[in-house]
N, C-alpha and C positions, 0 to 999 in steps of 0.2 A: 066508335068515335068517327063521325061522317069529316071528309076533308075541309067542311066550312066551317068547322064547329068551333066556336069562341066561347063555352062553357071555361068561367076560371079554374083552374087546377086541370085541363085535362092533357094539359102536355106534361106536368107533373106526374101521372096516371101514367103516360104512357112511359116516360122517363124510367118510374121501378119497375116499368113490366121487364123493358130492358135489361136494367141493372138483376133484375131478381132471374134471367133466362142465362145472364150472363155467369151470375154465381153460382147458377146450376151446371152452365158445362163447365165451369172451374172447378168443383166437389168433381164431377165425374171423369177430369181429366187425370184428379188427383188420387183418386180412387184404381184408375189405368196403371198409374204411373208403381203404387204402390203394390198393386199384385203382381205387375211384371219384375218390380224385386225380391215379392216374396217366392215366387217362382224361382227367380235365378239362387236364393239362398237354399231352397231346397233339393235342389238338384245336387247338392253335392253331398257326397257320403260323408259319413263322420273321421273315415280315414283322409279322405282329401280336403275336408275342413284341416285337418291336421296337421296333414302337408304344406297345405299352404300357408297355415300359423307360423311355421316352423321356418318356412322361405322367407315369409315377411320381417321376423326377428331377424333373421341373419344378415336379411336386404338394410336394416336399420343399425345392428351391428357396424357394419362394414361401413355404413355414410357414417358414423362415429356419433349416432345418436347416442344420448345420454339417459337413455330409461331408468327411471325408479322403478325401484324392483317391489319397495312400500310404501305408499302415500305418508308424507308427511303429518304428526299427528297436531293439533292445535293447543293441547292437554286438556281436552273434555270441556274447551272454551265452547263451543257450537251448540256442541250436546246440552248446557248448561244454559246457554242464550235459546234454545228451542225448546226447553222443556220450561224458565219463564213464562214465555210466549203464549205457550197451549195452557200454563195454568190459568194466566190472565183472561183466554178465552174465555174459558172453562167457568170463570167467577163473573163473567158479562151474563150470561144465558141465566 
């Protein structure tokens, strides 16, 4: 695209090359950001996974968090409303 050029659409053109350069470093930023977690998640042994399960309960204990120890059940209301759901699919196709 030469700097005089009045062709319609070509700042349109250049507008998604933008946008599409931009959502590529954004995929690869995201891409950084995500193995430098997986990195730090594995660095730790299964004993200090452990440890520090163990720290974080007690850290939550103590502020007088109120943890369920079992989810709450619905009485097979959900499991009932999604298996509906997949039949109806099921009878479209």
């Amino acid at each position: 695209m030469l700097a005089g050029d009045r062709r319609p659409g070509a700042g349109t053109l250049k507008l998604w090359k933008v946008l599409g350069v931009a959502g590529l470093a954004g995929v690869a930023a995201t891409g950084i950001a995500v193995a430098r977690g997986e990195r730090r998640r594995r660095s730790y042994g299964p004993d200090d996974v452990r440890a520090r399960l163990h720290q974080r309960h007690a850290e939550a204990v103590e502020a007088g968090a109120d943890l369920p120890v079992e989810p709450e059940s619905d009485g097979g209301k959900r499991v009932g409303r999604l298996r509906r759901a997949w039949t109806r699919l099921a009878r479209r196709q």
